[in-house]
Structure formats: structure tokens, C-alpha cells
C-alpha positions in Angstrom: -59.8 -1.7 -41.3 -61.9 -4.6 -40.6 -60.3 -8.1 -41.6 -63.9 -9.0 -43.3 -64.3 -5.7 -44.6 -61.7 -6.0 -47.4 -63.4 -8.4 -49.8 -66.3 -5.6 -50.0 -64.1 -3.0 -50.5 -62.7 -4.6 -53.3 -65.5 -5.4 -55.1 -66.6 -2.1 -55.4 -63.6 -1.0 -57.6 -63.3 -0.7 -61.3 -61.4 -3.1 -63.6 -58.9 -0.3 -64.0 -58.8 0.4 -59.5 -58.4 -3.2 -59.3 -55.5 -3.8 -61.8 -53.8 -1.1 -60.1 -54.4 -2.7 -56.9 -53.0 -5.8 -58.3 -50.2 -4.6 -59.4 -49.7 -2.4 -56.3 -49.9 -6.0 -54.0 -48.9 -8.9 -56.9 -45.6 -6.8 -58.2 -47.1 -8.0 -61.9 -48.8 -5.9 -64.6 -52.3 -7.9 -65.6 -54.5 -7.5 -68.3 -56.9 -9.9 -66.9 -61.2 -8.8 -67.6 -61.6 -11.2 -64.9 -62.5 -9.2 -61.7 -63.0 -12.4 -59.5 -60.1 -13.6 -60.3 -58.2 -10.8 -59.4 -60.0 -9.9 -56.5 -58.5 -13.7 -55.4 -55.3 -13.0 -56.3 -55.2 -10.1 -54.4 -56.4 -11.3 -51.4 -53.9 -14.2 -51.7 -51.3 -12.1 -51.9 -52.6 -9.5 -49.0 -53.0 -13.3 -47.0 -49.5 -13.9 -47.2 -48.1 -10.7 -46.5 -50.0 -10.5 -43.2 -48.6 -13.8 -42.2 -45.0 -12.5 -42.7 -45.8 -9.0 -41.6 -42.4 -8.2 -38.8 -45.7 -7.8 -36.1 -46.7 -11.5 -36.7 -43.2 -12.9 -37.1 -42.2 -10.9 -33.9 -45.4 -12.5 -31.9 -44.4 -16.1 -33.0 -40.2 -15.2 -32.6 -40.4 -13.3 -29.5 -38.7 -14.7 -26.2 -41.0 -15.8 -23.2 -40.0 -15.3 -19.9 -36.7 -17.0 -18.8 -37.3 -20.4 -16.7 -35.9 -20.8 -13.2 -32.3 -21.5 -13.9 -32.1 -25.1 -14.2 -29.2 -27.2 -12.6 -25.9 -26.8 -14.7 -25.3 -29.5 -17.4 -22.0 -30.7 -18.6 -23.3 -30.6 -22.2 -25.8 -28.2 -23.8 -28.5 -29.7 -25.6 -28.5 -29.1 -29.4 -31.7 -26.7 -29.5 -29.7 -24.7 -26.9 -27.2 -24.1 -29.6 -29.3 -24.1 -32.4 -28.9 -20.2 -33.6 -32.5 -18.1 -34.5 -32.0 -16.9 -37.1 -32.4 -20.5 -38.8 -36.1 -20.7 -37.8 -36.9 -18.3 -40.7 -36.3 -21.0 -43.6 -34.2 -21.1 -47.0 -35.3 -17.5 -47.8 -34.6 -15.6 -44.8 -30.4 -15.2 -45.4 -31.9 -13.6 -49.4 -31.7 -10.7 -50.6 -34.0 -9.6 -53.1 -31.6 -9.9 -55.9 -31.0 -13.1 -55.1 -34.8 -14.1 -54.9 -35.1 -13.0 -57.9 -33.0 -15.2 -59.6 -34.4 -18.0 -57.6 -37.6 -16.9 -59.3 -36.2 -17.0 -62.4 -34.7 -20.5 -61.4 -37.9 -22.6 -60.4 -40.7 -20.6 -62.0 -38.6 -20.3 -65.5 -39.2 -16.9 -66.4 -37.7 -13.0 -65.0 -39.8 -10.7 -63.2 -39.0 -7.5 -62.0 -41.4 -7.6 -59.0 -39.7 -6.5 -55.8 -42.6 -8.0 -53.5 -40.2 -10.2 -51.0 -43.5 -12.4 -50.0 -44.9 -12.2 -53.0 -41.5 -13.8 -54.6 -41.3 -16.5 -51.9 -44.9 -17.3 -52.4 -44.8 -17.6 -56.0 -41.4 -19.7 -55.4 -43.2 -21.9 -53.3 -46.1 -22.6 -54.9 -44.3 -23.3 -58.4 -42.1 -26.4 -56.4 -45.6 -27.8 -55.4 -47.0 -27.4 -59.0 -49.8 -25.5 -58.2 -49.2 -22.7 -60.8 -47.5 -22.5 -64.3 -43.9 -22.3 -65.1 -41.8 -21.7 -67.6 -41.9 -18.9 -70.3 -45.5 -17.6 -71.2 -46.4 -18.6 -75.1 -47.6 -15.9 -77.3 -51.2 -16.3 -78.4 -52.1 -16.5 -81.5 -54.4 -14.3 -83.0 -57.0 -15.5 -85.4 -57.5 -13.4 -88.7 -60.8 -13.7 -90.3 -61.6 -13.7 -93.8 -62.9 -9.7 -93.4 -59.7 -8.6 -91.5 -61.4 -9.2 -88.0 -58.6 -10.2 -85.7 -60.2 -13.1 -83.0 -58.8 -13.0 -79.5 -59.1 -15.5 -77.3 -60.7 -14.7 -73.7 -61.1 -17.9 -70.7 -63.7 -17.4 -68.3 -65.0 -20.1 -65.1 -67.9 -21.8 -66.7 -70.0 -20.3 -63.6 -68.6 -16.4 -64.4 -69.9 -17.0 -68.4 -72.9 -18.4 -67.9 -73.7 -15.2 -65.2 -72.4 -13.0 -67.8 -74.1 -13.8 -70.8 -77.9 -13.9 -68.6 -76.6 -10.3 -67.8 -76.2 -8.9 -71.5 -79.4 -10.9 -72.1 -81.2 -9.2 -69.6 -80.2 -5.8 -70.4 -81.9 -6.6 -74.0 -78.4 -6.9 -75.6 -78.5 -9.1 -79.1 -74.8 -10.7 -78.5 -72.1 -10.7 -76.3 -70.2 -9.6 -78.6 -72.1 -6.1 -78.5 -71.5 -6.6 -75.1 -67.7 -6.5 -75.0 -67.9 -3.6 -77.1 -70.0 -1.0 -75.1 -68.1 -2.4 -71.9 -64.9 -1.8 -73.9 -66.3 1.7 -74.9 -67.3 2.3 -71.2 -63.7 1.6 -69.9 -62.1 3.6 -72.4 -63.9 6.7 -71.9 -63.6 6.7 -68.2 -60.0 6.0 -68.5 -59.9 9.2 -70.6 -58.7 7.4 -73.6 -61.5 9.1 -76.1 -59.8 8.2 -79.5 -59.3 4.6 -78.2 -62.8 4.8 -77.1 -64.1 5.9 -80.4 -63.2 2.3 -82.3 -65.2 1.1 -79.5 -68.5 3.2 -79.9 -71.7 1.8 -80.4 -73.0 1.2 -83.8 -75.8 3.3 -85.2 -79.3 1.2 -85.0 
């Protein structure tokens, strides 16, 4: 497949396709609405797979031609010595077992992925501080006065303010009613039709 084709094809899934698809390349379940943000994550994680496909690593590892034997030295230099196998970095003597626990180690929480690039990735990226650590906090949930429960939902200020000109568009009176018939649509195509039902649109 095409290296810029990917993105496209991608885009073109459902929220459902594409938290399957996350979980098939991340090695984490996700709940996430947020298709652009998985989308990214995915191709993040497709990224660094590629870079330490056995292909790639064999293209940058593999031998040149010998040079014409040089005149022999008393003393071999110390990159003469140095063994291969140490070129592959702190994580290529691990099993996954073991990177597991060093997941659990620096990120500060289990996981039960077994996504070898996707562990070291994670690993690395939590020792530069670029994504959270430690144990994730349970959010609270909101009970109005009438029973409603509130749940809270993020969105990228650009994603919201897209999403909200959408539902206006379409001559919907809230976004609210919004979530609803979008929660509704999912539902039923998922097959889940009593689920789906809670969900259905109210009666003008």
C-alpha cells in the first residue's frame, strides 16, 4: 500500500473500525470519541513499528563489503571488538515480560499490551515527559438535581468549534441532541438495539 495512502484510508473508518484499529496497532482498549486523535495515535504507532520493522533494522545492521585486508596490528582497535549486538540499545537483550515491568516501572501503571515497539515507545516517551504517568484517576461523575448523570468529554478547541458549526448546520437545536442521535447512530450499527433505544430521538 502506498506510504501516503494510509492517512486516507483511515479516515474513512467508523469510530467503532478505528478503535479496533487502535487497539489492533496501540495494544490499549480506548473509549476515545475523538477520531483525529486516534487516527494520530495510530499513525504514531504504525511510524515506529516501520522504523523497527527486522527489514529496516537489517538495511541499517547489515555488513558491507569487506575492505582490502589491512596490514596486521598488534592491537585491535576497540570498535573491532565491540560486539553487535550492543548497537540495538537497553531494550534489545528484553523480553517482553521484562518490558513490561519496565512499563510498569517508568510509566507507573500495568498494561497487558504485548506490542514490543509500542512498549519501548511508550517507555521512551514517558522518560522525556511527553505523556502522563502514573495511575489514571477515576472521573467523577456529576449528578444533577433530576438524576442526569454529567460526563465530562475534552475536545481541541479547533475540533469543537468545527463540531458545533456542524450540528448547527444540520438545523440541530443543541449539541446535546447532537451527542444523542450520534450515540443512537453508533449503537444501532453496532447492533446494540436496546442500548440504542435509551439513545433514540425524542418525539417533536
Amino acid at each position: 500500500m502506498p506510504r501516503n495512502a494510509a492517512p486516507k484510508k483511515l479516515e474513512s473508518l467508523s469510530l467503532t473500525e478505528l478503535r479496533a484499529r487502535y487497539r489492533e496497532v496501540v495494544g490499549e482498549e480506548t473509549r476515545s470519541p475523538n477520531k483525529k486523535y486516534l487516527i494520530r495515535r495510530i499513525e504514531e504507532c504504525l511510524a515506529v513499528k516501520k522504523q523497527r520493522s527486522p527489514a529496516r533494522r537489517g538495511a541499517a545492521t547489515a555488513p558491507s563489503a569487506p575492505p582490502p585486508t589491512p596490514p596486521a596490528r598488534a592491537t585491535p582497535s576497540s570498535e573491532e571488538t565491540t560486539p553487535p549486538s550492543r548497537q540495538r540499545g537497553r531494550f534489545g537483550t528484553m523480553s517482553l515480560q521484562e518490558l513490561q515491568a519496565e512499563y510498569r516501572k517508568v510509566v507507573g501503571r500495568p498494561t497487558g499490551s504485548s506490542n514490543v515497539s509500542y512498549l519501548q515507545w511508550k517507555i521512551r516517551e514517558a522518560e522525556a515527559g511527553r505523556v502522563s504517568v502514573g495511575p489514571r484517576p477515576e472521573r467523577e461523575v456529576k449528578v444533577r438535581e433530576d438524576g442526569k448523570r454529567v460526563i465530562p468529554l475534552s475536545f481541541d478547541a479547533e475540533a469543537l468549534e468545527a463540531l458545533d458549526k456542524a450540528w448547527r448546520d444540520a438545523g440541530l437545536p443543541s449539541r446535546t441532541r447532537f451527542f444523542r442521535q450520534a450515540v443512537h447512530h453508533e449503537l444501532t450499527a453496532m447492533g446494540a438495539t436496546e442500548a440504542a433505544a435509551l439513545f433514540a430521538p425524542e418525539e417533536a
